[in-house]
N, C-alpha and C positions, 0 to 999 in steps of 0.2 A: 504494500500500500504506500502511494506516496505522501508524501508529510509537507504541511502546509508550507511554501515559506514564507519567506520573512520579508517584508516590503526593503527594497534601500533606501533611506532617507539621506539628504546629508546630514543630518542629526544623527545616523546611523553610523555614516562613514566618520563624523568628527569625533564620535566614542572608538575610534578603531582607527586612532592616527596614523598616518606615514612613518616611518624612521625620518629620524634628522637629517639634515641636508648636509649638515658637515664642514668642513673648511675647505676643501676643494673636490675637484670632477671624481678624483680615485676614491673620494668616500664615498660617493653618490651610487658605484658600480660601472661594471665592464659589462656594456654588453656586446655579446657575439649574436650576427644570425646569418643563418646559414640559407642559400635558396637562388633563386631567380636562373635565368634560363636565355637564350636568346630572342625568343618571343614575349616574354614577359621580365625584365628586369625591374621595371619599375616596380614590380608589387614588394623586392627588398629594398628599395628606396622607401618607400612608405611606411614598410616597417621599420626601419632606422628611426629615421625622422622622429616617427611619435615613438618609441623611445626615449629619444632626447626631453621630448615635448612635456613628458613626463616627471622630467627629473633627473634621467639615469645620466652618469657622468663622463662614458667614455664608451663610442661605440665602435664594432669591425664587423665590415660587411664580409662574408666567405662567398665568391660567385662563380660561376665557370670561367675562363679564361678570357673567353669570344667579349665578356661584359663588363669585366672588370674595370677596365680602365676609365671605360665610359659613368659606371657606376661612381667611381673616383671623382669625375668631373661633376655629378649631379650633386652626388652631397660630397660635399669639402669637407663637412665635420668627420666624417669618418676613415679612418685604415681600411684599405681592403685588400684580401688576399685570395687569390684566383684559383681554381683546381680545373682539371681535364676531366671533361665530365664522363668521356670513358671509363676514370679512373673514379672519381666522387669524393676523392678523399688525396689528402697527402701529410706531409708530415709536419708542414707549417699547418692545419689545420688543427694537427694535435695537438702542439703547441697555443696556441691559441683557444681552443673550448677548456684545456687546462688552465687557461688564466681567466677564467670566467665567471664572472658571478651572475649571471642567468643568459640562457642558450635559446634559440627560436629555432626550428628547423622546418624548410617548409614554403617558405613564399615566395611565388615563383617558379616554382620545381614545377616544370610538367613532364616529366620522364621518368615511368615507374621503375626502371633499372638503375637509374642514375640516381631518382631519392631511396631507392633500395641500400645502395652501396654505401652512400650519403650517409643514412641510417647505421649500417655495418660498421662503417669509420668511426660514428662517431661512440656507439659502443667499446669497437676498439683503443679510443682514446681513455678509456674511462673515466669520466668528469667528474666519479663520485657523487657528491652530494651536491652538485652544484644542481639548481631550480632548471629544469627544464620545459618549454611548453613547445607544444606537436601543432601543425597548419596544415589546411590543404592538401598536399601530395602525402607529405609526413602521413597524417591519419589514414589514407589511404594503402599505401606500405603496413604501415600498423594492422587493419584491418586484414589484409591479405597473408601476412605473418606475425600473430601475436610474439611472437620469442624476437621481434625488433624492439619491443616494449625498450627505454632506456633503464640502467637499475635505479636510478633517480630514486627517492622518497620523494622529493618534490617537484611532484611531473604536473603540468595541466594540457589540458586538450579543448580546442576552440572551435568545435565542429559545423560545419553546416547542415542542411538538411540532407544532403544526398552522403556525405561523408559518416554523419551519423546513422544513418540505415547501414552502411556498410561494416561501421563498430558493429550495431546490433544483428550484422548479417541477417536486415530483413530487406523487403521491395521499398521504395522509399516513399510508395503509396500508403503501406502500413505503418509509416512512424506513428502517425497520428497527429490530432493536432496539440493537443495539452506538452507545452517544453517540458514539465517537469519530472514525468515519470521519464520522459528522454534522458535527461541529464540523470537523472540519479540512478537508472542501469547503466549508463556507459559508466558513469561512478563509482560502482560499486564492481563493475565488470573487471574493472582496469587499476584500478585502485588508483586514481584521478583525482584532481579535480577539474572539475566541466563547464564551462560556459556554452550554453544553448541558448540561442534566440532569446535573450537578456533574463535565463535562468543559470545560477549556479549551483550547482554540488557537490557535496566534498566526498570523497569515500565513505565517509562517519554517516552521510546521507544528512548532514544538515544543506539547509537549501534556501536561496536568496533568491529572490525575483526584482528586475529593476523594473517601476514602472514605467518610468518616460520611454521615449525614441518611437518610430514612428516609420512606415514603407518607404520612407527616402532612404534610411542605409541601407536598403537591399540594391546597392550600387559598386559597380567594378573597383574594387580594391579597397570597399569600407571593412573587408575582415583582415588585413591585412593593417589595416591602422589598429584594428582594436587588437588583433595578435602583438604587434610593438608597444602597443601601451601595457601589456600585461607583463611582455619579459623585463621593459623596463619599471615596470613595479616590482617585478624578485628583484632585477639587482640591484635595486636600492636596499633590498634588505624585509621586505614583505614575504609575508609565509604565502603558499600556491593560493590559498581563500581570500584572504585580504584584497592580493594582487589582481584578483581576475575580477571580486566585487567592486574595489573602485574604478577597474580599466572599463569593465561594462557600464559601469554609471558615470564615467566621464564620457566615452564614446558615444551613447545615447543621448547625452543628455547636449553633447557637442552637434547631435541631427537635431534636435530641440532649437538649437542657438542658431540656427540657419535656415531655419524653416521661414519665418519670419519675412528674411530679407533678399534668401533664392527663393524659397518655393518648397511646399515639402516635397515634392520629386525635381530631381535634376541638380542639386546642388552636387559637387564632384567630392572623391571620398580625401584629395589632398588638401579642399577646403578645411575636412577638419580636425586638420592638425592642430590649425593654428587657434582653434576655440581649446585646447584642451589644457594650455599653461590656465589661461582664464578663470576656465571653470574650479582646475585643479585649486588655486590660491583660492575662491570664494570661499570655498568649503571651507578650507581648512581653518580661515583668516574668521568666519561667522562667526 
């Protein structure tokens, strides 16, 4: 049976503060994410970004070779290091998810052999206990070989509709409509925490529902913003619940802040990055 949950308020969020912000970038965290493709680069662009957007202190993009450099050029804030995506992995990557204080895997990737591998590497590095969160292709790889699961304690996964049918290996006409019994079997399947269509759940099966947001983020690369706001809430220092309930009630709540003045359809998802510093201070400053 699923169990009621819990509206987010920002009265909610302001009894469940952030970590401090610290004296500079390296208290704030390192984050890595891993992904994009030559059809899709931008969507690890996006995710970068709202990372930063976030708080987090020091970001590195991992991308195939063919995009790297171009990547480099788009956001200047961050290092990026390239792999052959025949290969999906190399040994500057190791080094790097080892310096990490939360990992994204996932955005971008549209090649199940290349985020397969991706996936293998990055197990092979063993990151430990570093916060992990799964995207996209990720979850798809996932779905198709549970033993890619990371050994993470602090995994999250950001699923969409068709990606979460494929967790639940059902048709993704049977999801249903209710997010919540969604999230809290992938949750308790995987031993996760889940963000569904602005529902959270932890493994424990405690479970958060945002109310705000609205059919405009169901736009090209709005999951992909709210995947970077999540890994840059671990590595600030957020446990996987914290991090994914405020990244979904800033993300939501950032389609709220634009509805207004694009339109609730049509606003673009790198519009809302830049609402999400905004939102994040009110909260916390009310």
């Amino acid at each position: 049976m699923s169990t009621r949950p819990e509206a987010v308020t920002a009265a909610l969020l302001r009894g469940w503060p952030l970590p401090g912000a610290g004296g500079s970038k390296h208290s704030r965290g390192h984050v890595v994410v891993i992904g994009g493709s030559q059809s899709t680069p931008g969507a690890l662009a996006l995710a970068g970004v709202a990372a930063l957007r976030v708080g987090a202190g020091v970001l590195a993009l991992a991308a195939p070779d063919t995009v790297s450099v171009a990547l480099a050029v788009s956001v200047p804030e961050s290092s990026v290091r390239g792999f052959a995506e025949e290969a999906g992995w190399n040994d500057r990557l190791t080094d790097l998810v080892r310096a990490a204080d939360g990992i994204l895997v996932g955005p971008g990737l549209d090649d199940p052999d290349v985020t397969t591998a991706v996936m293998r590497g990055l197990a092979t590095a063993e990151p430990g206990s570093t916060p992990i969160l799964l995207d996209a292709f990720a979850l798809g790889a996932l779905a198709a070989d549970p033993g890619l699961r990371p050994e993470s304690d602090a995994l999250v996964l950001s699923p969409n509709t068709s990606e979460a049918a494929r967790l639940l290996d059902v048709a993704e006409d049977d999801v249903g409509e209710d997010p919540v019994p969604v999230a809290e079997a992938i949750a308790r399947g995987l031993s996760a925490v889940v963000t569904y269509n602005c529902v959270i759940a932890s493994p424990e099966l405690r479970t958060w529902q945002v109310p705000t947001g609205h059919a405009g983020l169901g736009t090209s690369g709005s999951g992909d913003v709210l995947a970077g706001a999540i890994v840059g809430l671990l590595a600030r220092g957020c446990e996987p619940a914290q991090a994914a309930v405020w990244a979904t009630y800033l993300h939501a709540t950032a389609g709220d802040r634009l509805a207004p003045r694009v339109g609730r359809l049509g606003f673009l998802a790198r519009e809302l990055l830049d609402e999400l510093p905004a939102i994040l201070t009110e909260v916390e400053a009310a």
